[in-house]
C-alpha positions in Angstrom: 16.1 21.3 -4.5 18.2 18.1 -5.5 16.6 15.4 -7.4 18.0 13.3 -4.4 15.9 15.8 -2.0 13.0 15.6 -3.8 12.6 11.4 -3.8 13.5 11.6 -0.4 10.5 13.9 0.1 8.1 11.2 -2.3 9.7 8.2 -0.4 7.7 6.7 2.9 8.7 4.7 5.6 7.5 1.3 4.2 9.3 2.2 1.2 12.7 3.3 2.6 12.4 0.1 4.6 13.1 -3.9 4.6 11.0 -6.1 7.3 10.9 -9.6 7.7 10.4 -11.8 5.1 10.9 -8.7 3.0 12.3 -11.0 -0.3 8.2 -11.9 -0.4 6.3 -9.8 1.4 6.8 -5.8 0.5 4.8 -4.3 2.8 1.9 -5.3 5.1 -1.6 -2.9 6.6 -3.8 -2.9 8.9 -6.7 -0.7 8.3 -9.7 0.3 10.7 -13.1 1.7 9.5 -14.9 4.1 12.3 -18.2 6.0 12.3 -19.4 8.8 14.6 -23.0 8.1 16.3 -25.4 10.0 15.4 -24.0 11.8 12.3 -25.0 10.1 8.8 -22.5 8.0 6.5 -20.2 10.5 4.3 -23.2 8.8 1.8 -25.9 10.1 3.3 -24.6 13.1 5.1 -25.1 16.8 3.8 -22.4 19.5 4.1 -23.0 20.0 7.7 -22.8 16.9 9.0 -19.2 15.9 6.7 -17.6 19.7 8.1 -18.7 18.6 11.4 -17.1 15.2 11.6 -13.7 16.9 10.3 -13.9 19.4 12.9 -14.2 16.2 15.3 -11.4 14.6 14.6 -9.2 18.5 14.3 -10.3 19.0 17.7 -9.1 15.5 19.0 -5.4 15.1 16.7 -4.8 19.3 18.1 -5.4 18.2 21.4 -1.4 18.0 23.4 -1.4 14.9 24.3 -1.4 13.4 20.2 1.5 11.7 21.0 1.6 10.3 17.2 2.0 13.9 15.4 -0.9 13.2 13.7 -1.3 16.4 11.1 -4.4 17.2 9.5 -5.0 18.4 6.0 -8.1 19.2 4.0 -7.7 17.5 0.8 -9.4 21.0 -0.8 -6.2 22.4 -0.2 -4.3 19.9 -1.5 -3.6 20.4 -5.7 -5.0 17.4 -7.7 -1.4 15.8 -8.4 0.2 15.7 -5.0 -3.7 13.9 -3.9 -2.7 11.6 -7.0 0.8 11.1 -5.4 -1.3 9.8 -2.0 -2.9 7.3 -3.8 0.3 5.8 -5.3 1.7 5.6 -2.2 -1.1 4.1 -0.8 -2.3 6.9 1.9 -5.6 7.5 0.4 -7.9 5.4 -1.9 -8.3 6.4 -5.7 -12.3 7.7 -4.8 -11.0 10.3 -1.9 -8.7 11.7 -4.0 -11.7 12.4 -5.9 -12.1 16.6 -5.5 -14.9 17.6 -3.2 -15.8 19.2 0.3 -15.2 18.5 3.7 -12.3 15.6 3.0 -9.5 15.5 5.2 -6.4 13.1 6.0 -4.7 12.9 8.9 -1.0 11.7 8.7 2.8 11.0 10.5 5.8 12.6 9.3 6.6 9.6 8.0 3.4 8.3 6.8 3.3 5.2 8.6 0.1 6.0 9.9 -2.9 7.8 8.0 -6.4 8.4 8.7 -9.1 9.1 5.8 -11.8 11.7 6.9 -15.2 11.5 5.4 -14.3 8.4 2.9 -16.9 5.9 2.6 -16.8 5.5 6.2 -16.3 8.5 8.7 -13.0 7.4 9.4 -10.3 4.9 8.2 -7.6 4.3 9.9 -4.6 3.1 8.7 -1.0 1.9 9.5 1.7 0.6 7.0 5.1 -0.9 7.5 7.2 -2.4 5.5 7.7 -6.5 5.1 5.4 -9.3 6.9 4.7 -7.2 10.2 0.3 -7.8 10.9 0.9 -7.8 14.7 3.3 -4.8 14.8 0.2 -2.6 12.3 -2.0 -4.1 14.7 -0.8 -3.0 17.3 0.0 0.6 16.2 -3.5 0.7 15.0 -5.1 -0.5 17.5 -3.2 2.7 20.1 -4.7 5.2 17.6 -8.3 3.7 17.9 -8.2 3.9 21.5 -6.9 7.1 21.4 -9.6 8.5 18.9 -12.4 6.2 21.1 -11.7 8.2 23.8 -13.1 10.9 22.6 -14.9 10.5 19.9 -18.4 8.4 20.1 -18.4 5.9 17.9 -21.2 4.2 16.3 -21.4 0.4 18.0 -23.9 -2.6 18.4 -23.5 -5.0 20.9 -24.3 -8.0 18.5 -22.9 -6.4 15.3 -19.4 -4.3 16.4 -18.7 -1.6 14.5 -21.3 0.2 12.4 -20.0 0.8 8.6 -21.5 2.2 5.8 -21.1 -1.1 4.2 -22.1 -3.9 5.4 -19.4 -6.4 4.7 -16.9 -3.9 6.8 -19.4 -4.5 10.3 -17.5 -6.1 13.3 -14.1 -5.0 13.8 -14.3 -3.0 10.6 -10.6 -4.2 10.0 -9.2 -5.0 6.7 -5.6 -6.6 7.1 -3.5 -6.6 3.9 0.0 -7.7 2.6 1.5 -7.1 -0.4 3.1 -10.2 -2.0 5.4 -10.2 -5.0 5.5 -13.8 -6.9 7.4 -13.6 -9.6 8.8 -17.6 -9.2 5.1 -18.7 -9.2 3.9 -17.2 -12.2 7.2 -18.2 -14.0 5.8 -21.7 -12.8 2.3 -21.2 -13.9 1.3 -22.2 -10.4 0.2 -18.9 -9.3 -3.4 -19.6 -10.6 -3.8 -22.8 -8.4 -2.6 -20.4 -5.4 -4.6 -17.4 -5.7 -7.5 -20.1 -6.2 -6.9 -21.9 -2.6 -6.8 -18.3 -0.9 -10.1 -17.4 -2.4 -11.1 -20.6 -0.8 -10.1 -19.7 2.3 -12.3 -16.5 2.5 -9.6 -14.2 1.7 -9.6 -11.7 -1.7 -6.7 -11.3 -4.0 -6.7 -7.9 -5.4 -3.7 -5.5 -7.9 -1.3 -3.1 -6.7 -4.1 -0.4 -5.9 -6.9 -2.8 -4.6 -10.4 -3.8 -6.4 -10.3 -3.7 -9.6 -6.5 -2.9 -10.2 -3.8 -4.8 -12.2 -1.1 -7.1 -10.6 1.6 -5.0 -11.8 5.0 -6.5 -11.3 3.9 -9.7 -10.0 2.4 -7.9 -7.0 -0.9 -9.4 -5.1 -2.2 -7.5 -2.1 -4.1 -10.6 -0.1 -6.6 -9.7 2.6 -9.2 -10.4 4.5 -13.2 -10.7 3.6 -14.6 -11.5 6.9 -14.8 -8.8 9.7 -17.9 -9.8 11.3 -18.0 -13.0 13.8 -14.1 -13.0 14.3 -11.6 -10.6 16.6 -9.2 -8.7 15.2 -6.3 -11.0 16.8 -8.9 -14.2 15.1 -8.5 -12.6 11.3 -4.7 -11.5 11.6 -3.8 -15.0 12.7 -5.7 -16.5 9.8 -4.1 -14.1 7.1 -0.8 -14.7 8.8 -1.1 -18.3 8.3 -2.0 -18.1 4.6 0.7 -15.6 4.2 3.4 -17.9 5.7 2.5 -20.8 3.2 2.4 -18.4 0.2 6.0 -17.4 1.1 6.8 -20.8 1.3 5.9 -21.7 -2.1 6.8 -18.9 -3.5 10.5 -19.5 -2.1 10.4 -23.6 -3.3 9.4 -22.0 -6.3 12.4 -19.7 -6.9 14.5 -23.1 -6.1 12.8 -24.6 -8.5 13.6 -22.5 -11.1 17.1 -22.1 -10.1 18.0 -26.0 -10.2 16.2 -26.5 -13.9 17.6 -24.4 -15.5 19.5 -21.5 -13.9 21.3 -20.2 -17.0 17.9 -19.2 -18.6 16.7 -17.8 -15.5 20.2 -15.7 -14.6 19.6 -14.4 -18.7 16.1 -12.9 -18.1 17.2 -11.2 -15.2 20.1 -9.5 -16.8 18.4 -8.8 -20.1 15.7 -7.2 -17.8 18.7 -5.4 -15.3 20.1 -4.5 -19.0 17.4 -3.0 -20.0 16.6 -1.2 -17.7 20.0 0.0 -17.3 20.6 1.7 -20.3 16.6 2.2 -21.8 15.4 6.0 -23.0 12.3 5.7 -22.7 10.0 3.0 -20.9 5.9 2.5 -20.0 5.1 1.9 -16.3 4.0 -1.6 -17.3 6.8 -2.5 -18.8 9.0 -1.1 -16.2 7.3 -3.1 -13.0 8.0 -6.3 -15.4 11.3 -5.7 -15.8 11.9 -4.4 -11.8 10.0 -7.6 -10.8 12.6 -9.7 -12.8 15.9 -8.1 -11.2 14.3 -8.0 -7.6 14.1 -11.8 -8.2 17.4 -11.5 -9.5 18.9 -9.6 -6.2 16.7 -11.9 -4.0 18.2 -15.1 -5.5 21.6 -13.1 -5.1 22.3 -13.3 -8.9 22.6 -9.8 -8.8 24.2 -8.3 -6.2 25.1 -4.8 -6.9 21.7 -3.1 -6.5 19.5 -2.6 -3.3 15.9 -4.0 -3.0 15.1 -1.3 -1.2 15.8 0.8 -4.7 13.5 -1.5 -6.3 10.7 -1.0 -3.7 11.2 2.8 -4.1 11.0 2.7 -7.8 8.1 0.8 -7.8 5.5 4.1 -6.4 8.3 6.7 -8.1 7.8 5.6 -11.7 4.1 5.9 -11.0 2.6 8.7 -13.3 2.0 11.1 -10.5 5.3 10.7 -8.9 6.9 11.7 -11.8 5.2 14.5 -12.2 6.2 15.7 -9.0 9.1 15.1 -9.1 9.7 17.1 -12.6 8.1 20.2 -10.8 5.5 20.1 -13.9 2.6 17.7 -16.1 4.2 15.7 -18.5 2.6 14.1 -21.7 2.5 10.3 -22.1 6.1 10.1 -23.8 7.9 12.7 -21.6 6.8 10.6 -18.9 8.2 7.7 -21.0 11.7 9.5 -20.8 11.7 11.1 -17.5 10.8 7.2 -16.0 14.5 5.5 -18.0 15.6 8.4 -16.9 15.1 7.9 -13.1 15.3 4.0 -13.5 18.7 4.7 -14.7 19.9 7.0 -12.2 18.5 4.8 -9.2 20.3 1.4 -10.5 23.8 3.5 -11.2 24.0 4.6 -7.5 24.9 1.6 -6.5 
């Protein structure tokens, strides 16, 4: 198989694509958390219980009339480094690509929607597309929940919604993300007084991969706290709102730098497209600086010879699992160094 092949094999559909407002916002999510009544919290349950929820939902996505090709896979079967490529791409949390029995997930061909089995809750649903597109997930999502509701009992309370193993996920049991890169506003320094007014506003600012992760490349993921006491339309129109004023600083800010002084500006970006360009061997941290500064560069159109979408793509395939994969074999820190300029280089000089 070609190397081409291959990334076209890692890639996803909220990679390969470019939705609105897609020079700020990379991707949005809408994600729904589910529990069977009667059967305990993956927590709480014993083997029994965790096989029988996954023999649920097989029954219910093998059923004809899955009109989403919903396929699902035990993650047992599923080798340690393509479960590690999942969690780059977003698919599956870091903890369920943690080995262990009677773990499933459900997905699309092209991986627009997935569905955790047997996570912290008994099932998460999940729908990503690419650029600033909340209703469109939404409204995905929200077909596949019926769909599963119909035939699957689900644990509800008239008062609280939603029953979920914790607490904070009661209601709708919807978390609605976007992924925000802000490169202008850091430049700035005024991305501390920003993530500030959205933690104000009830909304959590988390890295690349979620709690507890790094903002990698200048990218935020902003979503909501609050599931409980608001519907789902209430909380996407709120984090819609935020987002839109984000992107609107974020863009003054990009203006900003241009008119004081677009000569330094126009030189990071082409020492970092340099760089890039022509480097042997490069860390991931490094790299996502670099790729944050020419997709700034290509979104200002100082550079206009390379594809944001490439950038996007590059961001999850220079990810240590990725690479991996796509080298057909484990690599040491520094051969993962190399094989990363490597791709980087090969992905800028196709265009």
């Amino acid at each position: 198989m070609s190397l081409t092949s291959k990334i076209n094999n890692t890639l996803n559909k909220w990679m390969r694509g470019a939705g609105p407002d897609s020079d700020v916002v990379i991707s949005s999510r809408i994600r729904l958390a589910r529990n069977i009544m009667g059967i305990p919290f993956p927590k709480s349950a014993d083997s029994e219980d965790s096989k029988h929820v996954v023999e649920k939902v097989k029954d219910v996505l093998s059923d004809g009339d899955n009109e989403y090709g919903l396929k699902l896979l035990e993650l047992e079967t599923i080798p340690a480094l393509e479960r590690e490529v999942m969690v780059e791409k977003h698919l599956i949390s870091p903890e369920h690509a943690q080995a262990g029995e009677n773990k499933a997930v459900s997905l699309t061909d092209d991986e627009s929607i997935s569905i955790m089995i047997n996570e912290e809750d008994h099932i998460r649903i999940q729908t990503l597309l690419s650029g600033l597109q909340l209703n469109e997930a939404w409204e995905i999502n929200n077909k596949v929940d019926d769909y599963l509701e119909s035939q699957l009992n689900f644990a509800f309370d008239e008062r609280y919604g939603y029953l979920t193993a914790c607490p904070t996920n009661a209601g709708t049991g919807m978390r609605a993300s976007v992924m925000l890169h802000l490169p202008a506003l850091n430049l700035t320094k005024r991305i501390n007084d920003v993530l500030g007014a959205i933690s104000q506003l009830g909304l959590a600012v988390r890295g690349l991969y979620g709690e507890g992760s790094e903002a990698l490349g200048n990218l935020y993921q902003v979503s909501n706290q609050v599931t409980l006491g608001a519907t789902e339309e209430e909380i996407i129109d709120n984090l819609q709102g935020v987002i839109n004023q984000i992107i609107e600083q974020e863009r003054s800010a990009r203006e900003a730098l241009l008119k004081e002084n677009e000569l330094k500006l126009e030189d990071r970006i082409y020492r970092a497209y340099g760089i890039l360009s022509y480097a042997r061997q490069i860390s991931t941290k490094e790299a996502m600086k670099l790729i944050s500064d020419v997709r700034l560069g290509i979104d200002l159109e100082i550079i206009e010879n390379v594809s944001a979408n490439i950038l996007n793509q590059l961001v999850i395939l220079i990810s240590p699992a990725a690479l991996q994969k796509l080298a057909e074999k484990e690599l040491t820190s520094t051969q993962r160094d190399q094989k990363r300029a490597e791709l980087i280089r090969s992905r800028i000089s196709e265009n």
